[in-house]
N, C-alpha and C positions, 0 to 999 in steps of 0.2 A: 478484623477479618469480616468480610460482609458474608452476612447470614440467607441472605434472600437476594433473588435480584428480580428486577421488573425488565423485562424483557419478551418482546414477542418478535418471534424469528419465520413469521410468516415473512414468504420472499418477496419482499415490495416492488422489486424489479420487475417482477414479473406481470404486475400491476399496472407499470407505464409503460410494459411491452417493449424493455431496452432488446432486450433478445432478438425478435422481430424487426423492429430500425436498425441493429447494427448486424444484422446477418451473423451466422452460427459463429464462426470466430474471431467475429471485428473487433472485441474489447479490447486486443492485446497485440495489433497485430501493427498497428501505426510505425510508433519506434523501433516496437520489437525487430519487423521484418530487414527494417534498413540496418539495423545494427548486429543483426546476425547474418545476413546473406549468406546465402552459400548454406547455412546450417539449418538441421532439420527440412532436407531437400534430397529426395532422393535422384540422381541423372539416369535420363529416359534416354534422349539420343539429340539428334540433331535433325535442322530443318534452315533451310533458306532464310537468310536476313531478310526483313520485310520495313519497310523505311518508318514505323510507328515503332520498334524494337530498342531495346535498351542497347549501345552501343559497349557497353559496357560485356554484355553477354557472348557477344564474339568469341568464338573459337578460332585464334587466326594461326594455328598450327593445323588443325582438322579442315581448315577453308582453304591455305596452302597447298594441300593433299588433292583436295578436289576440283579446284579452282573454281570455288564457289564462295561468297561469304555465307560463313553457316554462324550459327547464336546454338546454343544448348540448350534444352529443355527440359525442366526441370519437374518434378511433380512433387506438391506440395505436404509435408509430414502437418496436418491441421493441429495435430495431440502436444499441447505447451503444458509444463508444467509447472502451476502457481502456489508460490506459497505465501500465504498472510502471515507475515511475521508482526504479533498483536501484544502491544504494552499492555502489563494488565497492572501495572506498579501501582502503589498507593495513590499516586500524584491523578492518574486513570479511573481513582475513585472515589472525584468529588463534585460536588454539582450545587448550580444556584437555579436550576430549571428542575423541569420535571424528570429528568434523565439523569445517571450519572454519565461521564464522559465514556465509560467501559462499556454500559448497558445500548447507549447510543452506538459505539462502535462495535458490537457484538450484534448487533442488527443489521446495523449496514453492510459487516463481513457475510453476515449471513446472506444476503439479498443477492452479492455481487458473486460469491459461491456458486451461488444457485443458476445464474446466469453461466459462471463459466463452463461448471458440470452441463448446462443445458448443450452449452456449444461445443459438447464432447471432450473438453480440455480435463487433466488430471489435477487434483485440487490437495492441497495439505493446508497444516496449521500450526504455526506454533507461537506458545502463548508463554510470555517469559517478565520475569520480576526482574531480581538481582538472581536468578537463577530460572531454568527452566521448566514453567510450569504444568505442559502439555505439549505431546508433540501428537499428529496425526502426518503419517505419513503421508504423500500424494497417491492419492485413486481416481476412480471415477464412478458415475451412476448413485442412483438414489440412497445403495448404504453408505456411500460416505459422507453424502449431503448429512446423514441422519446421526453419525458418529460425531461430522462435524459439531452440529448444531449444540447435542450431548456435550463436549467438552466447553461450548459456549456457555450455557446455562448452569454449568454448575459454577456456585460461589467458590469452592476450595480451590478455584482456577486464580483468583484475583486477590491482589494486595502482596504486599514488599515494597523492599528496594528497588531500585535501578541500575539494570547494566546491559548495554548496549554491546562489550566485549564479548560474554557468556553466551548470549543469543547469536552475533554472527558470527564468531569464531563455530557454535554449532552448526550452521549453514554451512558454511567455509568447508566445515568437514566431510557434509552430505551432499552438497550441490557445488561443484566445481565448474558448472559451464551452462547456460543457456538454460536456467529457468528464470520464470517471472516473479521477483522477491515485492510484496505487498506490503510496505511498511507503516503500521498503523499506530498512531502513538499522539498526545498531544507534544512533544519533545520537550520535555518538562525533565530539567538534572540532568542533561548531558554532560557528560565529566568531557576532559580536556581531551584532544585525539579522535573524538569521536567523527570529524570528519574524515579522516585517516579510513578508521573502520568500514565509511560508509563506499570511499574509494574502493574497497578490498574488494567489498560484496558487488559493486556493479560492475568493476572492472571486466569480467564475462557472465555478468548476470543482469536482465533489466530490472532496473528499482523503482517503483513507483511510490510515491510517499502519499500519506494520508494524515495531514495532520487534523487530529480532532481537538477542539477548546471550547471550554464556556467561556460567555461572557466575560465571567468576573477574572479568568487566566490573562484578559487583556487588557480589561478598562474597571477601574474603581472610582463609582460617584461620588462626588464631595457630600457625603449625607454628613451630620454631625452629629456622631454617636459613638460611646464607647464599646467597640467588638472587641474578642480571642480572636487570632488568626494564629494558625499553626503550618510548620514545616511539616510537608506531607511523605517526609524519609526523616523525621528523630520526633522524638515524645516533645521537645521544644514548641511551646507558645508566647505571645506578644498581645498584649495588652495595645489597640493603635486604636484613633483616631482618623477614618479617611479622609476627613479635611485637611491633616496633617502633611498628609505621603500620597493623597491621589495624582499631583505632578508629577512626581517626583516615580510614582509609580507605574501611572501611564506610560510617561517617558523610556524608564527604562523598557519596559513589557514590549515596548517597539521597537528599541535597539535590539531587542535581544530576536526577535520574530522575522528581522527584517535580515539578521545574520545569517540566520539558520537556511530562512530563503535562498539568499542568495550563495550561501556555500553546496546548497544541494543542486541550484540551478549551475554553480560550476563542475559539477560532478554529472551533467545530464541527467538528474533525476528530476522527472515530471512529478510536481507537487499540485493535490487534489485537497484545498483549504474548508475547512466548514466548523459550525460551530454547534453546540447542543440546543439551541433558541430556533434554530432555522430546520427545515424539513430537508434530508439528505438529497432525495427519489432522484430530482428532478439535476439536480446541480451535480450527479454520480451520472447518470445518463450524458449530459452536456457533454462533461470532459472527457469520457472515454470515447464521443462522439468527436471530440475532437482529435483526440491521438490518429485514428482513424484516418483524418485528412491530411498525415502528415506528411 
């Protein structure tokens, strides 16, 4: 169980002024809006088709009546509701950098919070092993930024197993429709089915994935030297040599990363890739900047 953690939960976001470039609710609104239409929208009334109009918006039963083309208009619910669903499994807490891979992603949850709360939007948390380790309901405003952060920081939040069932099957049960699920994890033990799972939860929910990894989760140098390397879910360790297994290890670490890819990219989940050696700030601005233009 880790005893301490190095983490500073000042909002870096707020630092490179994503708030500001991407206007009060741009984080979420890219995929989100084309894939919900219609929802979280409340209907105003109607008005004259104008030839720059979505043809799509027609009212051709209300335009019949009139003998107008009329389009509906629509007025927009801004308040989405996000939740970080945050690995905190053993596998989440180990590191060849300065960071653990937890303490990294507990930073960066923090930042991207703080931006959504900024832009009005309701924020939750839930942080889960092989069981559920926290949950913070979704709110808004500065105490829940501050509850958030509180169940960030503390250690008794992190280390276990892994399960992927537990944590969305709890979602499943609280959120049935139209919020924004955060999924932060380096996908490290995914047991079999697990893409199944991931269909459930986005089927009417949008999933944004976050996969966070060190270095050595990808690539092992040919150094020639004898390490312990241990399973990060059983007390089991190995005696190896990386000159031995670093092909052999590389190779697979790619099949296996290149999988996961691409099963989430057939499920439309937009994947946000980074690593604990590299600085989050600016490559977490990028991508939501891209959704954005979608």
């Amino acid at each position: 169980m880790i005893k301490e953690l190095n983490v500073d939960l000042t909002p870096v976001i707020v630092k490179i002024e994503l708030v500001a470039r991407l206007g009060a609710s741009g984080m979420f609104t890219g995929e989100y809006s084309s894939r919900f239409k219609g929802r979280g929208l409340d209907f105003e009334g109607y008005r004259e088709y104008m030839p720059e109009d979505d043809a799509q918006n027609i009212d051709w039963k209300a335009s019949l009546r009139s003998d107008e083309v009329l389009v509906k208009i629509f007025k927009e619910e801004r308040n989405i509701d996000v939740i970080y669903l945050f690995d905190v499994s053993a596998s989440m807490c180990f590191s060849s950098t300065d960071k653990l891979k937890c303490e990294y992603a507990a930073e960066m949850i923090s930042s991207v919070a703080y931006a959504n709360l900024s832009a009005g939007d309701s924020v939750g948390l839930l942080m889960f092993s092989d069981d559920i380790k926290a949950y913070l309901p979704p709110n808004q405003g500065s105490a829940q930024y501050f509850k958030l952060t509180q169940f960030l920081k503390n250690p008794k939040n992190y280390d276990g197993l892994f399960s992927f069932d537990k944590a969305i099957d709890f979602l499943l049960g609280h959120y049935t429709t139209n919020s924004v699920i955060v999924l932060v994890s380096d996908f490290i033990g995914l047991h079999q089915g697990w893409e199944k799972r991931i269909s459930a939860l986005a089927y009417k929910n949008e999933v944004i994935a976050m996969m966070i990894r060190d270095p050595r989760d990808d690539y092992m140098p040919p150094e020639n030297m004898e390490v312990f390397v241990g399973d990060p879910f059983s007390p089991k360790q190995f005696l190896i040599n990386p000159v031995w297994l670093h092909d052999a290890y590389n190779g697979e670490a790619k099949v296996q990363k290149n999988k996961i890819k691409s099963e989430l990219k057939k499920r439309g989940v937009d994947l946000f890739e980074t690593s604990t050696d590299k600085p989050y700030a600016t490559a977490v601005r990028n991508f939501f900047f891209m959704r954005t233009r979608k």
